[in-house]
N, C-alpha and C positions, 0 to 999 in steps of 0.2 A: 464408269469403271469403279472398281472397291476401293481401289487406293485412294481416287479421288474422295469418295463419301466419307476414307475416314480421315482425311486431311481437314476435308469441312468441318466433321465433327470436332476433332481436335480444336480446331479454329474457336468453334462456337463456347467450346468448352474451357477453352483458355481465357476466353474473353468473361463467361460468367465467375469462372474462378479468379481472374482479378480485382472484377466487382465487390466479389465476397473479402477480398481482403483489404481492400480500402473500407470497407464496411465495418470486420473490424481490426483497424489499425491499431488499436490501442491495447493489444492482446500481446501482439507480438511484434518484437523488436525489427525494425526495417523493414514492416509488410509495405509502407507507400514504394518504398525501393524495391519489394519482390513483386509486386501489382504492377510497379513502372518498367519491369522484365519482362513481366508476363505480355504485356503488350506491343514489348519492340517484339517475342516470339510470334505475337498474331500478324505484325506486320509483312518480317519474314515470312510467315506459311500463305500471307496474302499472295507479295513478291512471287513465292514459287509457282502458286495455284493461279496468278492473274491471264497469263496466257492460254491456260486451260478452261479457262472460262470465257476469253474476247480473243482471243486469237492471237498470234504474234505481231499484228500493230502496235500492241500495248509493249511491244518489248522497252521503250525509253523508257514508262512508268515502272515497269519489274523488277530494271535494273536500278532506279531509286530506292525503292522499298528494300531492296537485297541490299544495297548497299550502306544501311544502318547499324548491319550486325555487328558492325565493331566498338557499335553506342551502346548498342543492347547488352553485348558482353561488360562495359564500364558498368552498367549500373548493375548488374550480375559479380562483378567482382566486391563494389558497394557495398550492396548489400550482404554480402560476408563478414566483410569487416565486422561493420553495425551488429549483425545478427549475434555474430561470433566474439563480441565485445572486443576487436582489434585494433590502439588507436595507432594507427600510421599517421596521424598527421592531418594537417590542412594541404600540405605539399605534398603528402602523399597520394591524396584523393584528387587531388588537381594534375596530380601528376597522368593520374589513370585518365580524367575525363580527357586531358588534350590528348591523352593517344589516341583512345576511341575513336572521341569527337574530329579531331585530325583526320584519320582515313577513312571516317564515313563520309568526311567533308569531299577529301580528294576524291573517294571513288566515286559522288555525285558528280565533280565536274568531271572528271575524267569515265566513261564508261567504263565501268568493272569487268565487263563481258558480254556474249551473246547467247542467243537459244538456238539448242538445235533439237531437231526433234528426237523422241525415242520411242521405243514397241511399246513398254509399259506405262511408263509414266506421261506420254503427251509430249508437250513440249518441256528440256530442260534446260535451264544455265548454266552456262560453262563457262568456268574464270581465266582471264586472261591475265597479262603480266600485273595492271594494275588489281586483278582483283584477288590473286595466290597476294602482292602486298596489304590489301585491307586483311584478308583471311587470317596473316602471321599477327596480325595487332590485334583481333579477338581470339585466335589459339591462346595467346602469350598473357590475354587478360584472363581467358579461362581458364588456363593452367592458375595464374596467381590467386583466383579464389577455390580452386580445389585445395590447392597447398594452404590457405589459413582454415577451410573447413579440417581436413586433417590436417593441423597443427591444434586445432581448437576441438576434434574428437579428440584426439591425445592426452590435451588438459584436461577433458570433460573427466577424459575414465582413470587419472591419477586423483584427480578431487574426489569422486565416486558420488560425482551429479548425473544421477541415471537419467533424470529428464532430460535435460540439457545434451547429453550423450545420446539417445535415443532421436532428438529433433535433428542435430547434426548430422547422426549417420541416414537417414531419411533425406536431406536434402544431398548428401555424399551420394547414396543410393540412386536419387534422381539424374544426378550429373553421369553418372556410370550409363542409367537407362537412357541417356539423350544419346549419348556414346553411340549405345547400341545400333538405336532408331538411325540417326545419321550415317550408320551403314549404309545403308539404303539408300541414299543419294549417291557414298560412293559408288556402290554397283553401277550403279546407273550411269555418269559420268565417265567409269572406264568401261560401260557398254560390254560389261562381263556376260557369259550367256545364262544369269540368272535372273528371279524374277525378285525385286527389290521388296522383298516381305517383310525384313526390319522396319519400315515405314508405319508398319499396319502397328506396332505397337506404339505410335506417338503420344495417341490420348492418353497414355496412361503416364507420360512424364509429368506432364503440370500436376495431374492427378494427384501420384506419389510424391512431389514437388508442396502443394499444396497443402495435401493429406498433414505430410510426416509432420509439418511445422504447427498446423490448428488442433490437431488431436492432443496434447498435450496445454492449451489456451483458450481453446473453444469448444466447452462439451458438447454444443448442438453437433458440432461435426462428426462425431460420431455416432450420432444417432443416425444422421445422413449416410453415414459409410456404411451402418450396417443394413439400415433400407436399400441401400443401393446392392450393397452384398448377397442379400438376399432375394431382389429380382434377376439380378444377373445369374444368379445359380440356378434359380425358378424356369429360367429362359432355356437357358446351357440343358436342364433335363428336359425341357417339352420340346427343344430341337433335338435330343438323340431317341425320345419317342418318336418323333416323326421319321427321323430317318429308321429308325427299326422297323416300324410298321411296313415297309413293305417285304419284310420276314412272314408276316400272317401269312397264313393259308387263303385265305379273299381277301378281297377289294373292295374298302369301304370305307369312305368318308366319314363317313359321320361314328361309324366306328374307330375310326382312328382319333377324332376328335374328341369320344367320349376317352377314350384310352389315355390322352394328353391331358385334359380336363381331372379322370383320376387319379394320373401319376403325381401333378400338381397339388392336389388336394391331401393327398395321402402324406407325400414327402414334406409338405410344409414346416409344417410343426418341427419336425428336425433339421432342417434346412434354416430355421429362424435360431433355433438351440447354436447349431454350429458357427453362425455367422455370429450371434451372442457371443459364445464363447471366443470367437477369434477376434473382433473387436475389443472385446469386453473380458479380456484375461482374470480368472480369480476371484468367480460370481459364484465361488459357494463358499459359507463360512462355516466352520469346523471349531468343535467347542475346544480347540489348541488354539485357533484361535485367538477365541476372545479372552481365554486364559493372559497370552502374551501383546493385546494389547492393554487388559488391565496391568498390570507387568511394568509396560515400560511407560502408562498413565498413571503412575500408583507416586511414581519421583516426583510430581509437577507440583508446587507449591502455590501458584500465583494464578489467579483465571489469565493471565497474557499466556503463563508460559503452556495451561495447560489448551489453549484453544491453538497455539504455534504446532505444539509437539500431535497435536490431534490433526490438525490441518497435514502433515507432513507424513502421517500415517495412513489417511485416507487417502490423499492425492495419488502415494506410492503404491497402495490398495488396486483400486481402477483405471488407474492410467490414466487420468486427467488431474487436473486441477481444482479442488475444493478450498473453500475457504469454510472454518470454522469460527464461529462466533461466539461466546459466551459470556451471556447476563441477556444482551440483545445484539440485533442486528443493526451494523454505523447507519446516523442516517445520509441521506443522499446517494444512497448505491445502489438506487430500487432497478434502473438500467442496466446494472454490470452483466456481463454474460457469463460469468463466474457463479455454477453451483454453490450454493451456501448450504451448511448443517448449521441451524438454530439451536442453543442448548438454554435455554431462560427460565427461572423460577415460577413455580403455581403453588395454589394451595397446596395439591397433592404430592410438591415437590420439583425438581426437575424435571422439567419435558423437552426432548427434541423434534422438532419440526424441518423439514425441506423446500427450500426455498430454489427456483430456478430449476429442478429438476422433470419440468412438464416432457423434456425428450428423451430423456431418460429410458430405458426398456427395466424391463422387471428384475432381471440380474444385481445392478449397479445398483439399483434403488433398496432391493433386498439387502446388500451387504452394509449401504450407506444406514439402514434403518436399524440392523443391529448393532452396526458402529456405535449410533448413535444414544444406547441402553448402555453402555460402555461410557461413554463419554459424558452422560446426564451421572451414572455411579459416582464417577471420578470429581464430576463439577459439586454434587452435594455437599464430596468427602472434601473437598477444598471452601466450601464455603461454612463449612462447619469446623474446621479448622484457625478457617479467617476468624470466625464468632467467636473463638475459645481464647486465642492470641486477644484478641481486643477486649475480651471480658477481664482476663490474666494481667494485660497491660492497665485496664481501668480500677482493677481489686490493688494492684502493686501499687498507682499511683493514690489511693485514697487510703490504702496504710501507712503510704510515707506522708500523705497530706496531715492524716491523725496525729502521726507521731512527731509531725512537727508543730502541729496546732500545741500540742500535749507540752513539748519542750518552750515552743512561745508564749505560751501561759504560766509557764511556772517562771522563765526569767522577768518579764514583764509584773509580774507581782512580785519577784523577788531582788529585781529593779529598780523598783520604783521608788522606795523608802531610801538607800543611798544616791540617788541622783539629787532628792529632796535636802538630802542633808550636804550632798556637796553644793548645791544651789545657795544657802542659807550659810554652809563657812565663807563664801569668797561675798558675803555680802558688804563685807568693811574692804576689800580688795578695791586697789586701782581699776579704773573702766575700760581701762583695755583689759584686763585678766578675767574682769566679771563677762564684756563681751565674750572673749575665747570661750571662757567656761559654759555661756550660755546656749552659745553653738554648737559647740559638742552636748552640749547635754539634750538638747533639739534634736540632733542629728540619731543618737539613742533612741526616744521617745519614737521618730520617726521610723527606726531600723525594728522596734519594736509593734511599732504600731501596725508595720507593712506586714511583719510576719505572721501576728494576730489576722490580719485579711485576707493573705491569701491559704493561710493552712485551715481557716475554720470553713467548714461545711455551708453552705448556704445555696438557694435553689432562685430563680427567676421568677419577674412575678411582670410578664411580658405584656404590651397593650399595643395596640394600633396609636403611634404618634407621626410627627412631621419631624423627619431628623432635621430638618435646615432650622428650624429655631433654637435646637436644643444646641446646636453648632455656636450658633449667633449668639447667645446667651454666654455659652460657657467662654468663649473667645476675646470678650470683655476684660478678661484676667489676664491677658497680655498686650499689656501696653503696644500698641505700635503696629498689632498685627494687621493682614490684607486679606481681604475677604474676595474670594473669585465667582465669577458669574453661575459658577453652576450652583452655589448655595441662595441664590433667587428663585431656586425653583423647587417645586413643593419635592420632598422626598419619604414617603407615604412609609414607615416599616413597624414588622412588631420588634419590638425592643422593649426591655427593661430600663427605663427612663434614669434610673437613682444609679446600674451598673456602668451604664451609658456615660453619664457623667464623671463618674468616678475615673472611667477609660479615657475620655478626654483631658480630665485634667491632670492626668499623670502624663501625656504628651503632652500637655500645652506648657508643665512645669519643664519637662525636660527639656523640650524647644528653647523657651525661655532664660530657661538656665546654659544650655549649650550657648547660644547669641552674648550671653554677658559673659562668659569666661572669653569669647574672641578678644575680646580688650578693644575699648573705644579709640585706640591708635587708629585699629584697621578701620572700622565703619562706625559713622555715626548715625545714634537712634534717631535722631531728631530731623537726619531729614533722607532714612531708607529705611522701608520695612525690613524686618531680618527675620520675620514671621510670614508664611502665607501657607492659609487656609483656602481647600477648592474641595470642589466636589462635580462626580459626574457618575451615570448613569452610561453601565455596559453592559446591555443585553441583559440578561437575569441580575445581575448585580447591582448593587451602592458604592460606589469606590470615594471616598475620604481621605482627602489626602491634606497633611499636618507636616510641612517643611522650613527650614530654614536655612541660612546659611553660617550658621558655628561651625565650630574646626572640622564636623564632622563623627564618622564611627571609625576607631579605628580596627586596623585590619585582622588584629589578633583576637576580639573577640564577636567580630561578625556574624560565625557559623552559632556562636551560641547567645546572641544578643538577648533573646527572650528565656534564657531558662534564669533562674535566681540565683542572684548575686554578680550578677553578670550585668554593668554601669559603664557606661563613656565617661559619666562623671566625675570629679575625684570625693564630692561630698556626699553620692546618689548612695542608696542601701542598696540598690542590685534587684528590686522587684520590683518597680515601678511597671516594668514592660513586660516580664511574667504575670503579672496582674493583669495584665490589659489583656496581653494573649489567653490568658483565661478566661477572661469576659466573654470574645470575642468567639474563641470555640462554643461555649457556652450560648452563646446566638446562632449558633451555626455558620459563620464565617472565619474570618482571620485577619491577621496582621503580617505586614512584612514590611521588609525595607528595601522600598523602590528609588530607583535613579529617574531623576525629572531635573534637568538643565533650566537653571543654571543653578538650583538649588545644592548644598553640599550633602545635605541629609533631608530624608522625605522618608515618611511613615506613612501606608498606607491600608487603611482599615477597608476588608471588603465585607457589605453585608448581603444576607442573598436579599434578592426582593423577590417578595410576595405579592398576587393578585386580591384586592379587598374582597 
């Protein structure tokens, strides 16, 4: 019988369609919960078909299987939730599973009903008292995830998340056509003198079911949909060829078949265009266009924002979901099912490339290819931009470097001669007054000497050394310090050996100096390091780290610790650690102030490493 063949089909159909979405789960939000639906549906269509296949013996088993659907409906309502990002709760999901779970439970021990026979459908079930109760506990779950899908269409189309609104009304859509199809049983049931033809369209619930929620997650699926689209149309004309042919004027086989054979051949070509186009919405581009996505690529300042806003224009372009990338593609994504648009630098410039799009038809691929001449423009004009900002930033910052070399040179020589002479009057003075005066007059020299270093020009003169010696050596200069195990082992870099030094021992002073203003109340040198030196190796890097425990940084000049003049100290000149962080760029790494327990202050130099 037809109904049967296409209960089977359905069957077979629902079962590979859940396949397909455990496969990929990770697309879409609660597919393990819409795969776990689709299955209690195959059980059900088992249930109805089992007696039509072995006979009414099996009726105890039919009425098992039938009497799941109020589990089935739980994980149907579920998956709404999830889908539709609704959080009812832990009690509220538990709430739904003991209903379910509950009257599928009772109508196992309790028989739900019997089979009686009908003209069309074979043998059918008919619910009795206990099984109109399991029926009201998946009505009453079905109803509750209709109502968060429309609650959550509602939201979709006030936010004006057309995707998101599109998936929703799709599975809304589904729920409506199950509606429909489940006519057909009722006919049946009240033994109406019709012939239960709402049935015949079941395959197409999980279908639509399936369909609405992957086409916007999973591009292959529409390549799928539109092969499929266009043998079923293929089909639909060389069945109304056959049935015309017995319009001819003779009788002939093989004329009829040639007749089928060139209706199919002829119609193709348009037959694939239509099924294109209706899959695949919006597969011609038009130089208004490309006008209005240069337009709204022209704001984007930053390759994040403009690969975001590119991504956001393509996706809504074709109806699926692209991901755009630009400079390269992340690694570890080489699995995603996510079409990707490449947009990465060549000699020649910007180029885009297609990554993922092997299922792709020639429509989606065409538009995605001039998208992508659009998107390589935009990527240049933003990376020629970035070069102009960072040339601009680097000319600003070595006219203020000059100008303050310019200014440190004239005080320092004009300096120098009253320090000398206030040196020389306080030389009959008391030894506290010559101390004070000595130290301030150091503390000058120093503030002097710092400014001369870091405003004068100077260029790296890099070699392959072992940072762990150069560590070990300089380390020496602080009494007391602890040397950590990772500075045992070799650490290979090109470095400037003399800037190097320089960078350490403006931390090992300040260390140093932070630990002796705590005051020997708190800690004694003599028997706990308040110095400790470590090093370790992270993946491409050198990490160096220079901590102690002094009072610390305080809070108010943290965000600017490394620009100048900017000291924890109350006797430091405020460059010490602008000097270092210059160095340090100047290698191509940097400096920051990292938290490491139980330390109060920890500096941490990263340098890249390099392969000899």
């Amino acid at each position: 019988m037809l109904i049967h063949a296409v209960l089977g089909f359905a069957l077979l159909e629902t079962l590979v369609l859940a396949a397909v979405l455990l496969a990929w789960a990770d697309r879409v939000a609660g597919a393990r919960l819409l795969a776990a639906f689709l299955i209690g549906i195959s059980l059900w269509m088992v249930g109805n078909e089992l007696p039509n296949w072995f006979g009414p013996e099996v009726e105890h088993g039919s009425m098992l299987l039938l009497a799941t659907a109020p589990f089935t409906s739980t994980l149907f309502f579920h998956f709404c939730t999830v889908f539709c990002g609704l959080d009812i709760g832990r009690k509220g999901v538990a709430a739904a599973y003991v209903l379910g779970a509950g009257a599928s439970s009772v109508a196992m021990v309790l028989t739900p009903g019997h089979l009686v026979p009908h003209r069309d459908i074979g043998w059918i079930a008919i619910a009795d008292t206990v099984g109109w109760m399991a029926s009201m506990a998946w009505v009453i779950l079905g109803i509750g995830g209709v109502t968060v899908l429309l609650h959550a269409l509602v939201r979709a189309h006030r936010a004006g998340d057309r995707q998101k609104l599109r998936q929703i009304a799709a599975v809304t859509a589904s729920c409506l056509w199950g509606l429909v199809c489940l006519t057909g049983y009722g006919i049946a049931v009240l033994d109406l003198p019709l012939y239960p033809f709402p049935l015949l369209g079941l395959p197409l619930y999980s279908l639509i079911l399936v369909y609405g929620i992957l086409r916007y997650g999973v591009f292959v699926a529409n390549a799928w949909a539109r092969r499929a689209l266009v043998w079923a149309l293929l089909l639909a004309l060389g069945g109304l060829v056959v049935a015309l042919t017995p319009l001819l004027p003779f009788e002939s086989r093989w004329l009829g078949g040639l007749a089928v054979a060139a209706s199919v051949l002829a119609l193709n070509g348009p037959v694939r265009r239509f099924a294109e186009r209706l899959v695949y919405p919006g597969g011609e581009v038009s130089v208004a266009d490309l006008s209005a996505w240069r337009t709204v690529l022209q704001v984007c300042e930053t390759p994040e924002a403009l690969a975001e806003r590119s991504a956001a224009l393509l996706s809504k372009r074709i109806g699926t979901q692209v991901d755009v990338c630009i400079g390269a593609a992340p690694e570890g994504d080489v699995a995603s099912s996510v079409p990707k648009l490449v947009c990465a630098p060549s000699p020649d410039g910007w180029n885009t490339t297609l990554e993922g799009w092997d299922a792709a038809p020639p429509g989606p691929r065409h538009v995605a290819e001039l998208f992508g001449t659009v998107v390589a423009d935009a990527a240049l004009r933003v990376a020629q931009a970035l070069q102009f900002a960072a040339r601009e930033r680097e000319r600003q910052l070595q006219a203020r470097l000059a100008e303050l070399g310019s200014l440190a040179a004239t005080v320092a020589h004009d300096i120098r001669n009253p320090l000398n002479i206030i040196s020389m009057a306080v030389a009959m003075a008391p030894g506290d007054t010559r101390r004070e005066v000595a130290d301030q007059v150091a503390r000058i020299s120093n503030l002097t000497r710092d400014l001369l270093d870091y405003a004068k020009p100077w260029k790296l003169t890099p070699s392959r050394l072992d940072l762990a010696p150069l560590v070990r050596a300089a380390a020496v200069r602080v009494p007391g310090a602890s040397l950590g195990a990772g500075l045992d082992q070799a650490l290979p870099l090109d470095i400037d050996p003399q800037r190097i030094d320089q960078a350490l021992t403006n931390l090992f002073e300040n260390a140093r100096t932070a630990v002796a203003s705590a005051g020997e109340a708190a800690t004694s040198a003599a028997t706990h390091s308040h110095v400790h030196i470590d090093a370790e190796v992270s993946g491409d890097a050198v990490l160096l780290h220079i901590c102690d425990d002094g009072p610390g940084v305080p809070e108010e000049i943290r965000d600017r610790l490394f620009e100048p003049f900017a000291s924890r100290s109350p006797g430091g000149t405020g460059l010490g650690l602008a000097i270092v962080a210059r160095i340090m760029a100047a290698h191509g790494g940097s400096v920051a102030l990292t938290e490491r327990a139980p330390w109060r202050t920890c500096f941490t130099l990263r340098f890249a490493r390099t392969l000899p």
